[in-house]
C-alpha positions as CSV (number, residue, x, y, z in Angstrom):
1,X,207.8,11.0,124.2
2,X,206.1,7.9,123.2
3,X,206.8,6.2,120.1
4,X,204.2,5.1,117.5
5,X,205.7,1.8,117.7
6,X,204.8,1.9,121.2
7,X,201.4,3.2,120.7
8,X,200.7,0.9,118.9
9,X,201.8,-2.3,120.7
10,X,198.5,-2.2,123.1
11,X,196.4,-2.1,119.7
12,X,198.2,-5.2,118.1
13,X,198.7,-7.0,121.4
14,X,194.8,-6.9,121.9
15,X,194.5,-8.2,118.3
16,X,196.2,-11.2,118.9
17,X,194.1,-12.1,122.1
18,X,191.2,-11.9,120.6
19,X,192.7,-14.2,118.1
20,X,193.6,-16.6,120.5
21,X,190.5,-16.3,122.4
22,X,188.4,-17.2,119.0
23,X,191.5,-20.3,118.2
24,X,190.3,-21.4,122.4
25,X,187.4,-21.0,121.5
26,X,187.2,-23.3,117.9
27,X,189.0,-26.0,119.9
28,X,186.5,-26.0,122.7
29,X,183.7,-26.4,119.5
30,X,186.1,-29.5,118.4
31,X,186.6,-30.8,121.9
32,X,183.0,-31.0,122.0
33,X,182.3,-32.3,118.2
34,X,185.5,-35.0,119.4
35,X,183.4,-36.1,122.3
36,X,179.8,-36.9,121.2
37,X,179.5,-36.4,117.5
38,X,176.5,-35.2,115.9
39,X,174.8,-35.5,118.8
40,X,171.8,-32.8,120.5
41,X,174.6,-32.5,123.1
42,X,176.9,-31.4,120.7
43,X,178.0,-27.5,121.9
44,X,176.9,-26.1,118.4
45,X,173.5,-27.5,118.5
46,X,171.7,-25.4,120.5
47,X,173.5,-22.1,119.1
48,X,172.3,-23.8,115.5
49,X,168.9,-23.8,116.9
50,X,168.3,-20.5,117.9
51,X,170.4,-19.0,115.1
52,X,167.0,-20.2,113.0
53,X,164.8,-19.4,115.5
54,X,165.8,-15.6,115.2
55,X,166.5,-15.6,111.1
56,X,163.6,-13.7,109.4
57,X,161.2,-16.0,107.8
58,X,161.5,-14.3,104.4
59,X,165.1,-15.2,104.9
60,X,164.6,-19.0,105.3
61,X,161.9,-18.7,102.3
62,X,164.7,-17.1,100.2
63,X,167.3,-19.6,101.4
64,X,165.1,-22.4,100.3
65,X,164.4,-21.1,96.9
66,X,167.4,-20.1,96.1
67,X,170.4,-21.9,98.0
68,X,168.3,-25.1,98.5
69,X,170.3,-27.8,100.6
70,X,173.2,-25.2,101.2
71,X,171.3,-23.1,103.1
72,X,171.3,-24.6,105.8
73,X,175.2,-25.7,105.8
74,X,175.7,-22.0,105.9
75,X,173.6,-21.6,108.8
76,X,175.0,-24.0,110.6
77,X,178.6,-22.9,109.7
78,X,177.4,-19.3,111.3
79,X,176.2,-21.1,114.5
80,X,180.2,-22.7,114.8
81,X,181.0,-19.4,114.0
82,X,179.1,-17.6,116.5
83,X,180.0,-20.8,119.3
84,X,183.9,-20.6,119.1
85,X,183.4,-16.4,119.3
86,X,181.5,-16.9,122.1
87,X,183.1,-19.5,123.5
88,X,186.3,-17.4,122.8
89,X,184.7,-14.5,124.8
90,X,184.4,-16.3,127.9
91,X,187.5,-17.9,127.9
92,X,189.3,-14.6,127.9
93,X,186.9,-13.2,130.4
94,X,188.3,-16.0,132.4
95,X,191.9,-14.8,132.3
96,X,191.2,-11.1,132.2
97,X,189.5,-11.7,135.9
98,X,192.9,-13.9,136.6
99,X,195.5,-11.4,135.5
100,X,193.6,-8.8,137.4
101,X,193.7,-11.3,140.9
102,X,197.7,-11.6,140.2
103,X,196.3,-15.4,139.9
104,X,199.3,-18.0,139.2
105,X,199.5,-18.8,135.4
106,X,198.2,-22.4,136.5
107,X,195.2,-21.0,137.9
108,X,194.7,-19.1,135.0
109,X,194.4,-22.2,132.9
110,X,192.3,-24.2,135.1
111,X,189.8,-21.1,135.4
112,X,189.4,-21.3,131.7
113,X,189.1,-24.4,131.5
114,X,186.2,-25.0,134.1
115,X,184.6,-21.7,132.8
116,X,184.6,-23.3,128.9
117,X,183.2,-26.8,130.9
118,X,180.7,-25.1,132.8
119,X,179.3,-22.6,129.9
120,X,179.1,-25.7,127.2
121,X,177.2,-27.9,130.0
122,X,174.5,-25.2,130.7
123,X,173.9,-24.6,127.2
124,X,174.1,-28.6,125.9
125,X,173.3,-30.5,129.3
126,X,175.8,-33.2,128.0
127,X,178.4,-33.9,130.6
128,X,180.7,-35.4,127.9
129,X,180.1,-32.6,126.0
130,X,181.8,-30.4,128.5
131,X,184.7,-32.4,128.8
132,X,185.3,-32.7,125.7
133,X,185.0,-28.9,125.2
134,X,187.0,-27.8,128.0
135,X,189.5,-30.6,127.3
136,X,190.0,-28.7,123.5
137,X,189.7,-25.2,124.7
138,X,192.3,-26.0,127.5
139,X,194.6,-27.3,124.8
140,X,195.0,-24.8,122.7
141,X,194.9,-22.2,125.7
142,X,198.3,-23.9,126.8
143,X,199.7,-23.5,123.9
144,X,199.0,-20.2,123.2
145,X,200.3,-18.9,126.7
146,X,202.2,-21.4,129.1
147,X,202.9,-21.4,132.0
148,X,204.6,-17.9,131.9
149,X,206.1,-16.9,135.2
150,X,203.9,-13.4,135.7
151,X,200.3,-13.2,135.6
152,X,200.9,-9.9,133.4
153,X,202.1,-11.7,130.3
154,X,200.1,-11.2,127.7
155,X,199.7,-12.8,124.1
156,X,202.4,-12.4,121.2
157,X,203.0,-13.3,118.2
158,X,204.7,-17.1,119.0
159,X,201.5,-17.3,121.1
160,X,199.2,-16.9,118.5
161,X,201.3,-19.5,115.6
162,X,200.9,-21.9,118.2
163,X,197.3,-21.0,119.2
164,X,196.4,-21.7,115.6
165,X,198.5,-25.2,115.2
166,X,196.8,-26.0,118.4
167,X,193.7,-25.3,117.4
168,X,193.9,-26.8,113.5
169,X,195.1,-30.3,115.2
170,X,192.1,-29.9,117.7
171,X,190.2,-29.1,115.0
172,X,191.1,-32.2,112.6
173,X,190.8,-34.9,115.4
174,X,187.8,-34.0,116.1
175,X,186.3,-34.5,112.9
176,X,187.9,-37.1,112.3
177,X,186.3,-38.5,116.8
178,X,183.5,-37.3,115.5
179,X,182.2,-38.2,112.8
180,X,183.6,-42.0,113.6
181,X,181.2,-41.5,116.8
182,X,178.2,-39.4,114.8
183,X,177.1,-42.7,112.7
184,X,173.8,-44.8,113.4
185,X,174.6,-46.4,116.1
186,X,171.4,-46.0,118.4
187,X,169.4,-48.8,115.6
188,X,172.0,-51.2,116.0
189,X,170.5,-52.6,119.1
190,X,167.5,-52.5,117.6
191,X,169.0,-54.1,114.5
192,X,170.4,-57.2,116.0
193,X,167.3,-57.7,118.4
194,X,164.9,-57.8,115.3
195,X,166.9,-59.9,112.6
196,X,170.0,-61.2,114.1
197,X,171.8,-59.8,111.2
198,X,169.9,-62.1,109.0
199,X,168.1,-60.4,106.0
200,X,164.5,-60.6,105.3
201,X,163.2,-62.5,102.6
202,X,160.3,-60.7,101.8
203,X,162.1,-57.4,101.7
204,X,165.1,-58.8,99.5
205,X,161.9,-60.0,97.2
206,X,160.2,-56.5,96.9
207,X,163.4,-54.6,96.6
208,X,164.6,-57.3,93.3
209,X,161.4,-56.5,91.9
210,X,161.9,-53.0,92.0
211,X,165.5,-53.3,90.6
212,X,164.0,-55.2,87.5
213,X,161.6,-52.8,87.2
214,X,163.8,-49.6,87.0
215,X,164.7,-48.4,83.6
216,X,168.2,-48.1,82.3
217,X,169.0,-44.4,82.3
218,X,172.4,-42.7,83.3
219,X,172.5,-40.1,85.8
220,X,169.0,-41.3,87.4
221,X,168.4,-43.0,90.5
222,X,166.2,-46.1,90.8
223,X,162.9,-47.2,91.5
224,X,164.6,-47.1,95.2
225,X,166.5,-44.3,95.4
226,X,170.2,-44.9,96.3
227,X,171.0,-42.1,98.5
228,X,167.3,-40.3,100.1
229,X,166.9,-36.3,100.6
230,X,167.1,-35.1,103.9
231,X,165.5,-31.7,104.8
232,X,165.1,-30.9,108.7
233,X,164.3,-27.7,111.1
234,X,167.0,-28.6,112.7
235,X,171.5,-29.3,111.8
236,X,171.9,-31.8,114.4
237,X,169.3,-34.8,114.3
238,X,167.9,-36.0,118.1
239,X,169.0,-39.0,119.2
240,X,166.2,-41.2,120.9
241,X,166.7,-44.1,122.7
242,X,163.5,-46.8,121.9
243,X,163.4,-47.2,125.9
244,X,162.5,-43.8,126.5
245,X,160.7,-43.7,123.7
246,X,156.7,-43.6,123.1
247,X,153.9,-42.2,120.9
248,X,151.0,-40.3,122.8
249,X,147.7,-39.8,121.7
250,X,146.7,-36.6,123.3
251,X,143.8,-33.9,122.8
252,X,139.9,-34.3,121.5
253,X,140.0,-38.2,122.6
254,X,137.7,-40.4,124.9
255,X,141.1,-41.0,126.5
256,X,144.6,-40.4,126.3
257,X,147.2,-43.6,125.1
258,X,150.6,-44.1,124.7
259,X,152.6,-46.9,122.9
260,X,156.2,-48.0,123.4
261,X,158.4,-49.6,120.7
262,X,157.8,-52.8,121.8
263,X,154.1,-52.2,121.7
264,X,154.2,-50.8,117.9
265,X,156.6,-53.2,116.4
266,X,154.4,-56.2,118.0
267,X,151.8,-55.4,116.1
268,X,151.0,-56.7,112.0
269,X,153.5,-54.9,109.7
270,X,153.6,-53.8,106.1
271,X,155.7,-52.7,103.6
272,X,155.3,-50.1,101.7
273,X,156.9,-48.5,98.2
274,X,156.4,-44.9,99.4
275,X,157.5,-41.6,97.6
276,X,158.4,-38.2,99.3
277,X,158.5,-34.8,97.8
278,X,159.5,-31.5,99.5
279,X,157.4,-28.6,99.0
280,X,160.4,-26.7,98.6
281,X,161.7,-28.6,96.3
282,X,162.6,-27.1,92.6
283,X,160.4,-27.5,89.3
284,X,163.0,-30.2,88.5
285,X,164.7,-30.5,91.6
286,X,165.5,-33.8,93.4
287,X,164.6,-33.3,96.5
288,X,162.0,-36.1,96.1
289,X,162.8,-40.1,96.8
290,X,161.0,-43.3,97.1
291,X,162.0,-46.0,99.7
292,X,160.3,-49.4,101.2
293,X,159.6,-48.8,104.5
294,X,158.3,-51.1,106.7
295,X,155.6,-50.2,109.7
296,X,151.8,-50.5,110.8
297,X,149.0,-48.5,109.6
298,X,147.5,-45.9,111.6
299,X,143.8,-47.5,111.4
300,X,145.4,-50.6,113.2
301,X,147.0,-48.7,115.7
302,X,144.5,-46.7,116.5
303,X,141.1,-47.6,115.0
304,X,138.7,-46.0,117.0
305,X,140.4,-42.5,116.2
306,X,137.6,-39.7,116.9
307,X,135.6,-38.2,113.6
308,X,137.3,-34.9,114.4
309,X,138.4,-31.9,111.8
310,X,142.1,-31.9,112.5
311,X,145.4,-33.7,113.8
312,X,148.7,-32.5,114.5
313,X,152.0,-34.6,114.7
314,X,154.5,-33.5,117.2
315,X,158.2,-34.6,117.0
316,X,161.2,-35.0,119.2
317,X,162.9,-31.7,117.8
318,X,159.8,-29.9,118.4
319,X,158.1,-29.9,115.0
320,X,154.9,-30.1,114.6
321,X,152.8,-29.9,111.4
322,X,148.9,-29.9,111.0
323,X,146.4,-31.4,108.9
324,X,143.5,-33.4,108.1
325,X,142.1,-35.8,110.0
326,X,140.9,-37.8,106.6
327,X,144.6,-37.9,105.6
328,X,145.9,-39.5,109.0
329,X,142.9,-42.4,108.5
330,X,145.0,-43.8,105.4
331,X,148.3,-42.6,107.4
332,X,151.6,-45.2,107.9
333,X,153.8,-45.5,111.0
334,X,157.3,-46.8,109.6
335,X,160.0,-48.0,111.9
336,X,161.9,-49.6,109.3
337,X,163.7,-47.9,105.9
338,X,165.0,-50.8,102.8
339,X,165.0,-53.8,105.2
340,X,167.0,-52.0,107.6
341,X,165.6,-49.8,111.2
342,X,165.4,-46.4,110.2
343,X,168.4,-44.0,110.2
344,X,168.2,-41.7,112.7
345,X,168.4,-38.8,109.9
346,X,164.8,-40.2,108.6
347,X,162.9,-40.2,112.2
348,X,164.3,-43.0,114.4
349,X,162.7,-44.4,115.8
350,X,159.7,-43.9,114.2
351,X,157.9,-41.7,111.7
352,X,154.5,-41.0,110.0
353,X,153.9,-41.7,106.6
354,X,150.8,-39.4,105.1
355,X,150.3,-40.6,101.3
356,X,150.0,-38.1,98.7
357,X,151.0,-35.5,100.2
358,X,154.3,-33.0,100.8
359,X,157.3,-34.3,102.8
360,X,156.5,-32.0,105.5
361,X,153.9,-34.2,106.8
362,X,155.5,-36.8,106.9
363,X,157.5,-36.0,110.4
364,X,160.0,-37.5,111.6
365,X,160.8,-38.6,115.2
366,X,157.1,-38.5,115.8
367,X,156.4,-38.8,119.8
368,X,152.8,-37.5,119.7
369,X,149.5,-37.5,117.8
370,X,147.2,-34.5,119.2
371,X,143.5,-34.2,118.1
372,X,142.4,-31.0,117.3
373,X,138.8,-30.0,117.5
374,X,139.5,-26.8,115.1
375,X,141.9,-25.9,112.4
376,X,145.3,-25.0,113.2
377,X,148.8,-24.0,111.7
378,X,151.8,-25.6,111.4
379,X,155.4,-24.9,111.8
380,X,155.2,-24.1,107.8
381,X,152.2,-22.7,107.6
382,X,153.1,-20.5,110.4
383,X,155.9,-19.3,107.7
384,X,153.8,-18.6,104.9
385,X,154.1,-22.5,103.5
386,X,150.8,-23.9,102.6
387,X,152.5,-27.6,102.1
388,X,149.6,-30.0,103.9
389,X,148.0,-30.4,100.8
390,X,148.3,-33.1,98.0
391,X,151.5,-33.1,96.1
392,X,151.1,-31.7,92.0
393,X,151.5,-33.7,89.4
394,X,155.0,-33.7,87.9
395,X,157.5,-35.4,85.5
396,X,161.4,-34.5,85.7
397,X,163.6,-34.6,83.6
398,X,167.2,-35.5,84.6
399,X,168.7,-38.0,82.0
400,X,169.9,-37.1,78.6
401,X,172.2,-39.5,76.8
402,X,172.8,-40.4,73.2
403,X,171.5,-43.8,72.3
404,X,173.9,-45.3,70.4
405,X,175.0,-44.7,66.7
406,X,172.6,-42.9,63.8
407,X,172.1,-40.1,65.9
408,X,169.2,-41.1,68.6
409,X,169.1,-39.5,72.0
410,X,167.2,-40.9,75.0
411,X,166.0,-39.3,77.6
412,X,164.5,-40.0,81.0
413,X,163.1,-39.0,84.3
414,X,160.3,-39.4,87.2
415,X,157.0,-38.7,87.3
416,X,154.8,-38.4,90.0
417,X,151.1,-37.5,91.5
418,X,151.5,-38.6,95.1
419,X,148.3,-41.3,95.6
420,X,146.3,-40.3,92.1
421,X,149.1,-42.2,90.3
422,X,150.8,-41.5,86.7
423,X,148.6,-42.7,83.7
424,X,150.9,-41.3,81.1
425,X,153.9,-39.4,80.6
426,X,154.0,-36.9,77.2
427,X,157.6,-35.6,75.4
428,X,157.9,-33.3,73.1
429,X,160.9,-32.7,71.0
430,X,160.3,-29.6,69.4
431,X,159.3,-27.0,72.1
432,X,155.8,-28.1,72.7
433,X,154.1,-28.0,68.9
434,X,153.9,-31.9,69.1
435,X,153.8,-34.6,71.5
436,X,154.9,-38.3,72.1
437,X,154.1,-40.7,74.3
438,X,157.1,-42.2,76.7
439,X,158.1,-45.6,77.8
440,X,156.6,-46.2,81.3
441,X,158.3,-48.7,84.3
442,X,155.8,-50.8,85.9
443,X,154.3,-49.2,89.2
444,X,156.2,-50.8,92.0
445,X,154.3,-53.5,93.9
446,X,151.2,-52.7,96.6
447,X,151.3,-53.1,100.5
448,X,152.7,-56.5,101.5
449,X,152.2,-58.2,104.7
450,X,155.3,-57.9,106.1
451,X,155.4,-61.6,107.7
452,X,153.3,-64.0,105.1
453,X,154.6,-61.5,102.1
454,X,150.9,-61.5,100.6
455,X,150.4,-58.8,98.7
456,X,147.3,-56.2,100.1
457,X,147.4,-53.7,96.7
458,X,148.4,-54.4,94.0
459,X,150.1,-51.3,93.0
460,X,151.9,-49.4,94.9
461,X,149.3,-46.6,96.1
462,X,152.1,-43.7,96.4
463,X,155.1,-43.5,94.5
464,X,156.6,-42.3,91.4
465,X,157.7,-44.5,87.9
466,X,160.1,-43.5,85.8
467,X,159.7,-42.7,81.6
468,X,162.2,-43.0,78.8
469,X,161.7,-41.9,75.6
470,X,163.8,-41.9,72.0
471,X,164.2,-40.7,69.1
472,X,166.7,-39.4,66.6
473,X,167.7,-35.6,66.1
474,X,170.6,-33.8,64.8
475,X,170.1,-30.6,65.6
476,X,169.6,-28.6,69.0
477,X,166.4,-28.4,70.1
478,X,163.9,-28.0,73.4
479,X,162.7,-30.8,75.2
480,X,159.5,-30.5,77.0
481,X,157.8,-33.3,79.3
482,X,154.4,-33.5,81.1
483,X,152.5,-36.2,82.9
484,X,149.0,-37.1,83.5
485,X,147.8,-38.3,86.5
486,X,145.7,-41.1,87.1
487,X,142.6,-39.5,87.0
488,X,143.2,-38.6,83.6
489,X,144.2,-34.6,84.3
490,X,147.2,-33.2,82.7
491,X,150.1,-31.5,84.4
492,X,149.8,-27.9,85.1
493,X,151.4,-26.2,82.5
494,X,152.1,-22.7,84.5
495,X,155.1,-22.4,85.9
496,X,155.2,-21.4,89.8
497,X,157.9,-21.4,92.2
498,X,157.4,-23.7,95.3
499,X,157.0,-21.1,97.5
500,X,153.9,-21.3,98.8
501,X,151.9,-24.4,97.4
502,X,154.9,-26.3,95.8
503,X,155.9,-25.8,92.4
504,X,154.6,-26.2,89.0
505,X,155.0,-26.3,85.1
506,X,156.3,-28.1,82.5
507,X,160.1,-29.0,82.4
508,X,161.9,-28.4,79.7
509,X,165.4,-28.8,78.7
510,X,167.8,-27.5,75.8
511,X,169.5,-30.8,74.1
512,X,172.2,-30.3,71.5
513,X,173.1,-34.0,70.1
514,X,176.7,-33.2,68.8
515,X,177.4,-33.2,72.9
516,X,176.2,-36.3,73.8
């Protein structure tokens, strides 16, 4: 009679190889990562991709409201998940069809090897790629199960302690391959061709001048914001070369034109203080940035656009986002981000700049301009977004510090009302019964000609300033702040969520001095 023990060897057995095939299958992913980086050709890319593409739009919506930025690290960690499983699954399909051919336990290898290759180039189209995944998977295959003398050897336990070393030291040199090989490399070309390394002077001017503008507040970024928010459709950025690169002008036009990099960066440049906002972004969220970005306006590049309804901007990663064609007529082209070409996380090589209005028309990676003849929805609005319009007027609050002896606090933010501009920023230290009015920077300079450094505005048509305000308090209390725009309308003082127009309200923020 059988024993249970024995009964239950098959079970356990089987348990451990599909262990092992998952291990084979998380080095092939690191193999890969190793071998190009961040790259479009990297073998979780595409699985990250559709992993979106099938995630229920309410889903995203609640992602974005809720999780914000983490969101979509947990997506992407499901679509390395989902690669090394599948991976996993064909590597031991592989040497199931082996064991069953009596194959020899090199052939065995080899067969998941070139079946790991072979699946991760179909589904990247990166050659390296595929070396670099089969490479990983083969690796910890090996050590898993050897070269073991019968074909009918099967996983045990030994084999899956070294699957798993095998696969956590695949696993740590490639992050630490890839990431070296994931940075911005593609703009250094560019970088070197355009300045020689040498900075610009009217740049280094406009960015001092912002720097002595900025208030002193802790815990709030600059006039220039130090580190910029990065929201995408997609986890891995593309990677476009400026040879093969070149903006179209497609759809309701007398003709059809294309530009090459060459072309666009030929012609007169500005620079630009510019502000971005997501329309996802939280009531006091910071998910919105201001940078000087350097590129040509649309009405030189194109000034005899048609007197159309509509445009839609196409990019690289196949976004596209819709709007009107009044707010492309005042649009920006930038190539260049803070002196520097522009990171390939923030559109490189190029991207549009639409004043006023919600990050998501501002795309990045931009390759076409179509003109549309009739409305038409975007890749948001096709989600339940409504984001093409104008930004709302907000202030933020984000700083709270004491101010020095006697009991004073200080506190500090942004405000911003995309191209209407901030006349005023309001505080109120005791819930809303009374108001004050704050300390504002001065606006950040206007458009400069980017090779004589005369200035074209004189303020800054689209960004933020940032507001301080003091005054002394013992006890705890509410602090509530509000702007008014330029055109003299207050702040609404509703509060909404951002889904689907952006949000709104007033921000307010419990301060208790005796903790500062």
């Amino acid at each position: 009679m059988e024993s249970n023990s024995t009964r239950r060897r098959p079970v356990r057995t089987r348990a451990l190889e599909g262990a092992v095939a998952v291990a084979v299958g998380l080095g092939a992913v690191s193999g890969s990562y190793a071998a190009v980086g961040a790259d479009p050709t990297f073998l979780a890319a595409p699985v990250a991709g559709w992993v979106t593409a099938l995630t229920p739009d309410a889903v995203i919506t609640w992602a974005i409201l809720t999780l914000g930025s983490l969101g979509q690290s947990l997506g992407f960690a499901l679509a390395l998940g989902v690669s090394a499983v599948g991976v996993g699954v064909v590597a031991a399909g592989s040497r199931i069809l082996a064991r069953a051919t009596d194959a020899d336990p090199l052939v065995r290898h080899a067969l998941t090897v070139v079946a790991v290759g072979a699946v991760t180039l179909v589904l990247t189209g990166g050659l390296l790629s595929a070396v670099g995944a089969a490479l990983g998977a083969g690796v910890v295959s090996l050590s898993a199960h050897r070269l073991r003398p019968t074909a009918t050897a099967r996983t045990d336990r030994r084999g899956f302690l070294r699957a798993v070393a095998a696969a956590a030291a695949v696993t740590g040199a490639g992050a630490l391959l890839g990431t070296r090989s994931g940075t911005d490399s593609a703009t250094s070309d560019v970088e070197s061709a355009t300045t020689g390394g040498d900075t610009d002077p009217v740049v280094d001017d406009l960015l001092a001048t912002a720097s002595a503008r900025t208030l002193d507040l802790p815990d709030l970024d600059p006039l220039v914001s130090r580190e910029f928010y990065q929201v995408d459709i997609n986890s891995v950025d593309p990677d476009l070369s400026v040879a093969a690169w070149s903006l179209r002008l497609t759809g309701a036009v007398d003709e059809p034109r294309a530009f090459d990099y060459d072309e666009l960066t030929s012609l007169p440049a500005e620079h630009r203080f510019v502000t971005l906002q997501c329309v996802g972004d939280g009531l006091n969220g910071k998910k919105i940035d201001t940078a000087l970005w350097t590129g040509v306006p649309i009405v030189d590049l194109l000034p005899d656009l048609p007197d159309e309804c509509c445009v839609m901007l196409r990019a690289a990663d196949d976004y596209y986002e819709e709007f009107p064609m009044e707010a492309l007529r005042n649009g920006f082209i930038a190539y260049r981000m803070n002196g520097r070409p522009l990171p390939r996380g923030h559109g490189y090589p190029v991207r549009a700049l639409i004043p006023g209005h919600w990050g998501e028309i501002n795309v990045k990676w931009l390759t076409e301009i179509e003109v549309l003849e009739e409305p038409a929805d975007g890749y948001w609005e096709e989600r339940g977004w409504h984001g093409t319009g104008p930004v709302n007027t907000v202030a933020k609050l984000h700083s709270v510090s004491s101010a020095g002896d006697g009991g004073r606090v200080r506190v500090g933010g942004h405000a911003y009302a995309g191209t209407r501009g901030i006349e005023r920023v309001e505080v109120s230290t005791d819930g809303g019964t009374s108001w004050a009015e704050a300390t504002l920077s001065e606006p950040l300079p206007g458009a400069v000609d980017a090779r004589t450094g005369e200035a074209r505005r004189e303020e800054a048509e689209d960004a933020w300033r940032m507001w301080a305000y003091e005054y002394a308090a013992a006890d705890p209390h509410e602090v509530v702040v509000r702007a008014v725009d330029g055109t003299g309308q207050l702040q609404e003082e509703t509060e909404r969520r951002a889904f689907p127009r952006g949000p709104t309200g007033w921000v307010s923020r419990r301060v208790d001095p005796r903790r500062l």
